[in-house]
DSSP file (Angstrom, degrees, kcal/mol; ACC not computed):
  #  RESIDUE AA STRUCTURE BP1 BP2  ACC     N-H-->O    O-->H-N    N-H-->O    O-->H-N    TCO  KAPPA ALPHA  PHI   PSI    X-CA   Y-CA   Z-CA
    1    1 A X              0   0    0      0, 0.0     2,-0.2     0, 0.0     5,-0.0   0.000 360.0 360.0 360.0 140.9   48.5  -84.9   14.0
    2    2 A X    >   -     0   0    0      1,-0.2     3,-2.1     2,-0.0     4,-0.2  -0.534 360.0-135.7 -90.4 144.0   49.5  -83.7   17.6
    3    3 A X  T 3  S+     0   0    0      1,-0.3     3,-0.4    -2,-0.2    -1,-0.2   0.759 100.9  77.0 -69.6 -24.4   47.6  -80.0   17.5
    4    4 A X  T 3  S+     0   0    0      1,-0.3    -1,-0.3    24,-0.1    -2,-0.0   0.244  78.7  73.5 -82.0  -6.9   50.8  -78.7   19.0
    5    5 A X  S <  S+     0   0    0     -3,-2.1    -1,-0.3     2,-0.1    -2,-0.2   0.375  76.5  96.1 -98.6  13.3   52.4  -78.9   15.4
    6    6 A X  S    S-     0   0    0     -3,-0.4     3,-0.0    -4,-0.2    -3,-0.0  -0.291  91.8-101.8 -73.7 169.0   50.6  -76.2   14.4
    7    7 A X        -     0   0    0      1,-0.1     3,-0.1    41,-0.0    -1,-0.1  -0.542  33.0-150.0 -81.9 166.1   52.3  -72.3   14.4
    8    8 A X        +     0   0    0      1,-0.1    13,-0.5     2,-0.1     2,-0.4   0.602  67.4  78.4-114.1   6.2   50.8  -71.0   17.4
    9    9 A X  B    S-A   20   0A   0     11,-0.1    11,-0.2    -3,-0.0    -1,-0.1  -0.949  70.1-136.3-113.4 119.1   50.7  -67.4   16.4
   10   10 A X        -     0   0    0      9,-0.6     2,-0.4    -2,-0.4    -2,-0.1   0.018  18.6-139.9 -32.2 149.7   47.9  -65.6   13.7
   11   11 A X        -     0   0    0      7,-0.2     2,-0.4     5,-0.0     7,-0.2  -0.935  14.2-137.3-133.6 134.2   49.6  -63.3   11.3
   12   12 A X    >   -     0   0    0      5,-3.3     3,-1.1    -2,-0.4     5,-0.4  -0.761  38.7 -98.9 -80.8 126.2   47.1  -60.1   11.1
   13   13 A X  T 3  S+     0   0    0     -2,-0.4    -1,-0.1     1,-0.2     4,-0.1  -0.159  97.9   2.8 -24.0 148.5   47.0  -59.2    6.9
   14   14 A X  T 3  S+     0   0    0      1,-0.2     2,-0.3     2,-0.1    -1,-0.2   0.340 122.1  82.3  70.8  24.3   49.3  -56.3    5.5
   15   15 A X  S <  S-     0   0    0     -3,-1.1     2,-0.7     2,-0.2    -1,-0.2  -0.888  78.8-131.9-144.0 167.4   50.7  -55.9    8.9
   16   16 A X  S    S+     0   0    0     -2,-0.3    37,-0.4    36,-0.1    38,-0.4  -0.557  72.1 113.5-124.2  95.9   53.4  -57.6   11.1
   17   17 A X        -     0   0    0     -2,-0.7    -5,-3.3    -5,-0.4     2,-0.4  -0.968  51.7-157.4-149.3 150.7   51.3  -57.8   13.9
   18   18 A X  E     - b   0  55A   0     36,-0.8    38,-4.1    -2,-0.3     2,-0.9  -0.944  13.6-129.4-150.7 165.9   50.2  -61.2   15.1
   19   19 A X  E     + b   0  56A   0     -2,-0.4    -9,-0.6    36,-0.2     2,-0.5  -0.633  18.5 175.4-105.7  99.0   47.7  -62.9   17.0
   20   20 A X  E     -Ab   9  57A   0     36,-1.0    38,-1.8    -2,-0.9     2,-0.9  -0.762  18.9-150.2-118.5 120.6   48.3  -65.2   19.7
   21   21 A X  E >>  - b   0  58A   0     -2,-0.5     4,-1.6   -13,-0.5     3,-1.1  -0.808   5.3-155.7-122.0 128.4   45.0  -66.7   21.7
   22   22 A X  H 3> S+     0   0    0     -2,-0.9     4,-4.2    36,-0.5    -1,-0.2   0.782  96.5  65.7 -56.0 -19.3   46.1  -67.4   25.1
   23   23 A X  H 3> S+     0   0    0      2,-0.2     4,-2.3     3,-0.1    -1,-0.3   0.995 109.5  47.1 -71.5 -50.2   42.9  -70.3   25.3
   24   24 A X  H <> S+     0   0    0     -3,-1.1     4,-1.4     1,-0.2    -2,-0.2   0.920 116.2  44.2 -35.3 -68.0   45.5  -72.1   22.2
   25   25 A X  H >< S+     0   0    0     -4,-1.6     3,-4.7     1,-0.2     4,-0.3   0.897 110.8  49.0 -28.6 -83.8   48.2  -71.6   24.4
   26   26 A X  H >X S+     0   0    0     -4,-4.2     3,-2.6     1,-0.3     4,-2.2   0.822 111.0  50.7 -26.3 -73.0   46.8  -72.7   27.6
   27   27 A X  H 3X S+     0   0    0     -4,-2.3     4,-0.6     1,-0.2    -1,-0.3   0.715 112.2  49.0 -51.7  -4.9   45.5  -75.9   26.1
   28   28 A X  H <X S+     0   0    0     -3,-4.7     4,-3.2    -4,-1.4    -1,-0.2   0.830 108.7  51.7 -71.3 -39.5   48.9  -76.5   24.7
   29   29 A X  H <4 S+     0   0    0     -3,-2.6     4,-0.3    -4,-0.3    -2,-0.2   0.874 107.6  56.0 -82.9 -14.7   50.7  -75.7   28.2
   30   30 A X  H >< S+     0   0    0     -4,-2.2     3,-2.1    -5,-0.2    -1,-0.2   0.980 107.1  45.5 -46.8 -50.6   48.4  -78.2   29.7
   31   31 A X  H >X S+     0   0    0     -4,-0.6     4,-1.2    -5,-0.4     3,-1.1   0.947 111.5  54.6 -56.1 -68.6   49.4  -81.1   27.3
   32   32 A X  T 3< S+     0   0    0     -4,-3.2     6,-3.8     1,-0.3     5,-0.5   0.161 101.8  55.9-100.8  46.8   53.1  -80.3   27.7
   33   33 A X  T <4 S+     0   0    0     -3,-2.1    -1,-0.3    -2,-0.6    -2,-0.2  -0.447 103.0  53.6-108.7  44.4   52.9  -80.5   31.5
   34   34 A X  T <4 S+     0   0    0     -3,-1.1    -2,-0.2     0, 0.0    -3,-0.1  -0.003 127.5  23.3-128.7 -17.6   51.5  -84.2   31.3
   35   35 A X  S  < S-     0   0    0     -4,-1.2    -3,-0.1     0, 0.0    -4,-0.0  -0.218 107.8-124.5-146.9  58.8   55.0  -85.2   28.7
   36   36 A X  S    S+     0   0    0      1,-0.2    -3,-0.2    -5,-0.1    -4,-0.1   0.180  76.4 126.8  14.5  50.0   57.1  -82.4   30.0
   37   37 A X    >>  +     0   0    0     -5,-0.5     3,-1.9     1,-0.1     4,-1.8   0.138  31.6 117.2-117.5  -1.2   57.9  -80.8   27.0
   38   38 A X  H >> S+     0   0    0     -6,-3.8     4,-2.4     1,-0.3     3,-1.0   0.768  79.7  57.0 -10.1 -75.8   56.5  -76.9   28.6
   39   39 A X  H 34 S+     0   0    0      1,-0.3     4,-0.3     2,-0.2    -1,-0.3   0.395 108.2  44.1 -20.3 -40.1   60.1  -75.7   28.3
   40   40 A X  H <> S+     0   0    0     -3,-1.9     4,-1.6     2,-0.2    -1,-0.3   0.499 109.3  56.3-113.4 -45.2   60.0  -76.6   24.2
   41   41 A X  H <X S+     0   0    0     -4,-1.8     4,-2.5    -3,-1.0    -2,-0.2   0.962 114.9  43.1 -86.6 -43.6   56.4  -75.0   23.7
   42   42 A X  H  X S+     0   0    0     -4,-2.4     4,-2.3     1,-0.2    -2,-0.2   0.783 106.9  50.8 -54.3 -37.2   57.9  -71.9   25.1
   43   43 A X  H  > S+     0   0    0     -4,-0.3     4,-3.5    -5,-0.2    -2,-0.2   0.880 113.1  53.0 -68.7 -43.7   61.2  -71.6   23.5
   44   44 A X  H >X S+     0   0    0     -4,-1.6     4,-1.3     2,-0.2     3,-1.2   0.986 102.5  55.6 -51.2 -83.5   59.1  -72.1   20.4
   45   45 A X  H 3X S+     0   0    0     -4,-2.5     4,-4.5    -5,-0.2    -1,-0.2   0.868 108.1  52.2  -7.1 -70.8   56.6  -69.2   21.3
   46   46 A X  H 3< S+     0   0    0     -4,-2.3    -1,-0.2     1,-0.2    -2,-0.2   0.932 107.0  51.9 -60.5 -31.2   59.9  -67.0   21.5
   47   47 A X  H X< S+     0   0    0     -4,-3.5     3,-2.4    -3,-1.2     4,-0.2   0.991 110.1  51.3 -43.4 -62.9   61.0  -68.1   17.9
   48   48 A X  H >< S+     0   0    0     -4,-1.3     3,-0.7     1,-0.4    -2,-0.2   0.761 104.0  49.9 -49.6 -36.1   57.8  -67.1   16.6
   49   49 A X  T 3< S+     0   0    0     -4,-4.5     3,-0.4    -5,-0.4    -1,-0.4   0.427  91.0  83.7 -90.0  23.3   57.5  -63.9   17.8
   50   50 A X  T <  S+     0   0    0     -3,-2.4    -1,-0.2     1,-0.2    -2,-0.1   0.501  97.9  47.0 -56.7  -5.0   61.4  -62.8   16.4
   51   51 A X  S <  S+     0   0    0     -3,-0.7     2,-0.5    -4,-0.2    -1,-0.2   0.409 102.1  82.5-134.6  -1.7   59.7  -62.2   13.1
   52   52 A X        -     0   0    0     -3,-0.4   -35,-0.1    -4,-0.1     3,-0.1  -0.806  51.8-167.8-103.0 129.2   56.8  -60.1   14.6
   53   53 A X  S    S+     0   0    0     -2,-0.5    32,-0.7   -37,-0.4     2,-0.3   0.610  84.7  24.7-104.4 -10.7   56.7  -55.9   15.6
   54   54 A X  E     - c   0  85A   0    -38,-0.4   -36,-0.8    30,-0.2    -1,-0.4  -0.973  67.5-160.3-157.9 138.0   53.4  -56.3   17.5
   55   55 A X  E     -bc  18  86A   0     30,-3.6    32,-2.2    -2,-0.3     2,-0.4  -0.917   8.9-155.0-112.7 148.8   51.3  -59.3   19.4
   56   56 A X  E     -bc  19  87A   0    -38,-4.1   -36,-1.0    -2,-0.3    32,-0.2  -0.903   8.9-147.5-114.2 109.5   48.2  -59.1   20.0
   57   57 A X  E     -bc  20  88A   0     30,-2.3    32,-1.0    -2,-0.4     2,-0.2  -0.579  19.5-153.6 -86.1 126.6   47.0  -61.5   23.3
   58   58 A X  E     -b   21   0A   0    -38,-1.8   -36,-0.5     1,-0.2    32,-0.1  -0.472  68.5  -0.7 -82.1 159.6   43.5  -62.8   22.7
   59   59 A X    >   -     0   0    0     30,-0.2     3,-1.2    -2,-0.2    -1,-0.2   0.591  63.4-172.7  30.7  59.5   41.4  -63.6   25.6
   60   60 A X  G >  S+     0   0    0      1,-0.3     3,-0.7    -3,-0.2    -1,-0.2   0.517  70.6  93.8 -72.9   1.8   43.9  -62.8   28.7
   61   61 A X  G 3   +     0   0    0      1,-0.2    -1,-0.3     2,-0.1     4,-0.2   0.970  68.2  75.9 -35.8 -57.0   41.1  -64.4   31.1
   62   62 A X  G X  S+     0   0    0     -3,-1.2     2,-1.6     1,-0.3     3,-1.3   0.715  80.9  81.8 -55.9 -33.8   43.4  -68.0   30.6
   63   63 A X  T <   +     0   0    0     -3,-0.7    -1,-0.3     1,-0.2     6,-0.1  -0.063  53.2  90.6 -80.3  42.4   45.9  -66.2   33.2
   64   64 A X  T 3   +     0   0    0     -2,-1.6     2,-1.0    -3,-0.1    -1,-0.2   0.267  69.8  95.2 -94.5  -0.3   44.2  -67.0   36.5
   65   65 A X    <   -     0   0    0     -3,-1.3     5,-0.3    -4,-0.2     3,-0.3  -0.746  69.3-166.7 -71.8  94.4   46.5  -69.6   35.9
   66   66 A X  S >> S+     0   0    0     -2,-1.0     4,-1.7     1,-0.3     3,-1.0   0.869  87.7  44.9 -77.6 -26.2   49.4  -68.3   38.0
   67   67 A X  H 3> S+     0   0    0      1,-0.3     4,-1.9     2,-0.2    -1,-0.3   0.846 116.8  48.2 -87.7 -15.1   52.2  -70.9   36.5
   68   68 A X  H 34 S+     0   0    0     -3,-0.3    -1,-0.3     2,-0.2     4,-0.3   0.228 114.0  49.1 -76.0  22.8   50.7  -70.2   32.5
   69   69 A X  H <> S+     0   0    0     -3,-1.0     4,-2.0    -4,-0.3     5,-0.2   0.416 116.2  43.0-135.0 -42.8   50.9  -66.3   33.3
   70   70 A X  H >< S+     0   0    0     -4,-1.7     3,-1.0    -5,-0.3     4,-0.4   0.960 113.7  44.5 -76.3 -38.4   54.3  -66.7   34.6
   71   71 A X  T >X S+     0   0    0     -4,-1.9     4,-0.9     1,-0.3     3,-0.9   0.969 119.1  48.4 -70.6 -55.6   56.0  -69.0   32.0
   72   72 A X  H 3> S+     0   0    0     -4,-0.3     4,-1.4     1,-0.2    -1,-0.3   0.613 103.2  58.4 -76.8  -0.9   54.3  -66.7   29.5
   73   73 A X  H << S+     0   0    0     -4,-2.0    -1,-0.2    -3,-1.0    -2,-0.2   0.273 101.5  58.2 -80.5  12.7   55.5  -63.3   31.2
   74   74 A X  H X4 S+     0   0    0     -3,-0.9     3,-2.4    -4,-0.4     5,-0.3   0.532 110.9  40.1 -91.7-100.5   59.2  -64.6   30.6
   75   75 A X  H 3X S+     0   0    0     -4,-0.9     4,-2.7     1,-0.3     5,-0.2   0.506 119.5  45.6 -41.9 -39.5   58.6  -64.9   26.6
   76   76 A X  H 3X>S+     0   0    0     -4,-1.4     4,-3.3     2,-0.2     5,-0.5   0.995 111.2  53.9 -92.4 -52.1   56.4  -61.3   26.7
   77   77 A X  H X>5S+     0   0    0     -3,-2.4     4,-3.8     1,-0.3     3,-0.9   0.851 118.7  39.9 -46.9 -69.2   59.7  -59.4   29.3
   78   78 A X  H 3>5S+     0   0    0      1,-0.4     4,-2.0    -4,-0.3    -1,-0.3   0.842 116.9  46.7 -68.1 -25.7   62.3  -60.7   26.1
   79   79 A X  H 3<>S+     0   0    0     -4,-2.7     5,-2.1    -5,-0.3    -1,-0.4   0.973 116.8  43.0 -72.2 -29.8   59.8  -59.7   23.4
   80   80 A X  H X<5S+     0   0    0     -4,-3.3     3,-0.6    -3,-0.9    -2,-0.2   0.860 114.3  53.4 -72.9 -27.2   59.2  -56.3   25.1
   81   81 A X  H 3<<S+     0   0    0     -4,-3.8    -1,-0.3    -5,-0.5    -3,-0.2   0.940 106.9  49.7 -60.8 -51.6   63.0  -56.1   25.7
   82   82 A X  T 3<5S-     0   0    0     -4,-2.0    -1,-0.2    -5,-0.5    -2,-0.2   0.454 131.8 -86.8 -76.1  20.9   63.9  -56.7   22.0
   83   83 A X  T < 5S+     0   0    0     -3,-0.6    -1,-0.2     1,-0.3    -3,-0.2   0.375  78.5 142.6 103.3  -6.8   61.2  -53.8   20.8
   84   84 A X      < -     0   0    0     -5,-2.1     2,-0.4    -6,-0.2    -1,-0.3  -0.493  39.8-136.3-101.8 166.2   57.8  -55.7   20.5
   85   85 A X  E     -c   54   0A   0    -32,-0.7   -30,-3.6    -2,-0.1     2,-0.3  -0.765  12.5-153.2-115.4 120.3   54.6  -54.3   21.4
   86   86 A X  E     +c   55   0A   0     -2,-0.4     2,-0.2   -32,-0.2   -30,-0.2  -0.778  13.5 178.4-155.3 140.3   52.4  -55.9   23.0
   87   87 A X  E     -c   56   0A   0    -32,-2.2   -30,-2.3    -2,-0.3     2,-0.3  -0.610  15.1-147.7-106.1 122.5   48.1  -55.7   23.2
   88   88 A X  E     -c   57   0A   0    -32,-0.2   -30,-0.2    -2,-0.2     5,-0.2  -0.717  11.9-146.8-109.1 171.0   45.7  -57.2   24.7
   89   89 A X  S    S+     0   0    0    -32,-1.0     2,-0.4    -2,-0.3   -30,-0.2  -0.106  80.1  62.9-118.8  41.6   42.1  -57.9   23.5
   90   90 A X  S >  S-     0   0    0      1,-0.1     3,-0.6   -33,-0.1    -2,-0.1  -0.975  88.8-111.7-139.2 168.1   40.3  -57.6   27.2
   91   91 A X  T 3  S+     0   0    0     -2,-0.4     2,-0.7     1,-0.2    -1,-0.1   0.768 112.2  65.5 -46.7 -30.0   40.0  -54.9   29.4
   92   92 A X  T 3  S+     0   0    0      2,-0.1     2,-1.5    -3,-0.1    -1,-0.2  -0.234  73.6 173.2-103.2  61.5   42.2  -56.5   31.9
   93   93 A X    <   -     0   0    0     -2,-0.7    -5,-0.1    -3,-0.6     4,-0.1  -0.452  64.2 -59.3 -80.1 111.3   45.2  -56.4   29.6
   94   94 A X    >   +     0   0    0     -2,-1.5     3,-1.8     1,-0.2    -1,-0.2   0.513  66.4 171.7  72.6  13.5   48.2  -57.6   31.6
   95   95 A X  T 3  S+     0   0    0      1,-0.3     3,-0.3     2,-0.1    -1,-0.2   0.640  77.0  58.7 -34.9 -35.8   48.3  -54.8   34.6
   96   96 A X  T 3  S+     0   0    0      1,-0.2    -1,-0.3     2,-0.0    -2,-0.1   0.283 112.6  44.6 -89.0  10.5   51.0  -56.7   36.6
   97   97 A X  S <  S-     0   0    0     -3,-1.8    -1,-0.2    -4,-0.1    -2,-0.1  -0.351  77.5-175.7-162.2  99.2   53.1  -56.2   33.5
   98   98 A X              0   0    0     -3,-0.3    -4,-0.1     1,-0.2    -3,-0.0  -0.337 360.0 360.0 -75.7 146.5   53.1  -52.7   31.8
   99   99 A X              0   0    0    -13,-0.1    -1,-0.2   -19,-0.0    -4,-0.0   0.547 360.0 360.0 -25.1 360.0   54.7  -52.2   29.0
């Protein structure tokens, strides 16, 4: 089974808060820049978090990658536009894009 059919997002117990770890991600956007499906792993990302009031970003080291940091600061601008919240789990959460 391709790993990539897996959700990519944690649901936290008793809460609608969810967990999304950017090392998943990454290895995911690697894979779909070698069969150019990137485009498709992202638009998915943005389904998943419709159903979510808070993320939480695991490990935000994986964004010294300057094209994973951008693709995935498109999907975080339109969740933060539609009302979601969103946390990161290092010190260096996300400074070139505050809430």
């Amino acid at each position: 089974m391709n790993r990539r059919d897996f959700l990519l997002l944690k649901a936290t117990p008793h809460t609608r808060t969810v967990v999304l770890s950017c090392e998943e991600l990454y290895m995911r956007f690697l894979d779909s820049r070698l069969d150019n499906t990137t485009a498709e792993l992202f638009e998915r990302l943005r389904v998943e978090l419709r159903a979510a009031e808070s993320l939480h970003l695991a490990d935000t080291t994986w964004f010294a990658d300057a094209d994973f940091k951008q693709a995935l600061d498109r999907v975080l601008a339109a969740y933060r536009a539609g009302g979601g919240h969103v946390g990161a789990a290092t010190a260096e959460s996300l400074r070139s894009n505050p809430r």
